[in-house]
C-alpha positions as CSV (number, residue, x, y, z in Angstrom):
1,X,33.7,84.6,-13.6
2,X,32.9,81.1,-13.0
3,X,36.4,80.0,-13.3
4,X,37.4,81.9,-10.6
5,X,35.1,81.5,-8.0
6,X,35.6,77.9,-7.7
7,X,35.9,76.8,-4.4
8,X,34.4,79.8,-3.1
9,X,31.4,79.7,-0.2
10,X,31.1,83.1,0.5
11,X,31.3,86.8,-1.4
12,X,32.1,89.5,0.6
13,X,30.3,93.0,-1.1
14,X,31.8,96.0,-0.2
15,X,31.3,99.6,-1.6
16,X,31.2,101.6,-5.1
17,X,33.8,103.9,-3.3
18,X,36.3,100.9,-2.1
19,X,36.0,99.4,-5.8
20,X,36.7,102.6,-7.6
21,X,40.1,103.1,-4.6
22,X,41.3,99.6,-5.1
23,X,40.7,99.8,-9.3
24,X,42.7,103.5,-9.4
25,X,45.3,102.0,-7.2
26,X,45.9,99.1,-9.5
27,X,45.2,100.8,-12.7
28,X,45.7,104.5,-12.3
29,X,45.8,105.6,-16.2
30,X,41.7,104.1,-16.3
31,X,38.5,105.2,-14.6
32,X,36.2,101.9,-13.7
33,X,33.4,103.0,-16.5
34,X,36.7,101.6,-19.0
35,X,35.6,97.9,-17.6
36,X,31.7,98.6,-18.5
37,X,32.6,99.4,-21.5
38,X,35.0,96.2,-22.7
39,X,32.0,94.5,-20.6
40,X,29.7,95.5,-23.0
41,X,31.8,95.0,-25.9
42,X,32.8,91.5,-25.0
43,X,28.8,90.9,-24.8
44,X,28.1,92.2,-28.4
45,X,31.1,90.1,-30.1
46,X,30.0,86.8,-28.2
47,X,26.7,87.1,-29.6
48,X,24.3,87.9,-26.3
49,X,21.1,89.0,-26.7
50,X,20.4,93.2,-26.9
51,X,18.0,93.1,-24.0
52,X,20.0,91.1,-21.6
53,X,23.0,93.1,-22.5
54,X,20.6,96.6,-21.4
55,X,19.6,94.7,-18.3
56,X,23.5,93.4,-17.0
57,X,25.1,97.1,-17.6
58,X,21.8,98.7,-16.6
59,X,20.8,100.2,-19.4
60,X,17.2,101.5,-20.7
61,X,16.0,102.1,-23.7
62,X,12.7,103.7,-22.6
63,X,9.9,102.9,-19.6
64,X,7.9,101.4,-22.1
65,X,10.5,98.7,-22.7
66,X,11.2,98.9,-19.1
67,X,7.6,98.7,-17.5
68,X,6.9,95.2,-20.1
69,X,9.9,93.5,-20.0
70,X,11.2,90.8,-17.0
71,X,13.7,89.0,-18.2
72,X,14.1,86.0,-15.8
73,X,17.4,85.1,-13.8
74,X,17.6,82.0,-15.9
75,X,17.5,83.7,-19.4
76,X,20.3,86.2,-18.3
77,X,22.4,83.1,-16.7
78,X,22.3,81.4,-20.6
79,X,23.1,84.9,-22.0
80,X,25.7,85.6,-19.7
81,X,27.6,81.8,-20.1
82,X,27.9,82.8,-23.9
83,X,30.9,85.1,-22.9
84,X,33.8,83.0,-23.6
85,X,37.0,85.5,-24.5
């Protein structure tokens, strides 16, 4: 998203319930999981590693894996600039 928050000082976060209004009033044929999962599937084709793919679309593949991994905010930066589409 870097591209288009240039120029931007300030994100305004709203609601799960206004983003799912505002998506089914732009896209009314989709539900807003359809984005998680070209999300994901970008991810996989670009090449990002398993585990930070899990931890961006919140994913868990057991509290084993959870409770011993902490993937730092740096690591999932790098992951996250390999998506290039």
């Amino acid at each position: 998203m870097r591209p288009y928050l240039e120029g931007v000082s300030a994100v305004k976060w709203v609601t799960a319930k206004y983003i799912r209004e505002k998506f089914n009033s732009i896209l009314p044929d989709h539900i807003l999981y359809d984005l998680r999962t070209t999300f994901y599937t970008h991810c996989v084709e670009c090449g990002l590693n398993q585990a930070a793919i899990d931890e961006m679309v919140g994913h868990s593949s057991g509290v084993l894996k959870d409770t011993y991994t902490d993937l730092s905010d740096e690591f999932l930066l790098k992951e996250a600039e390999k998506l290039v589409w």
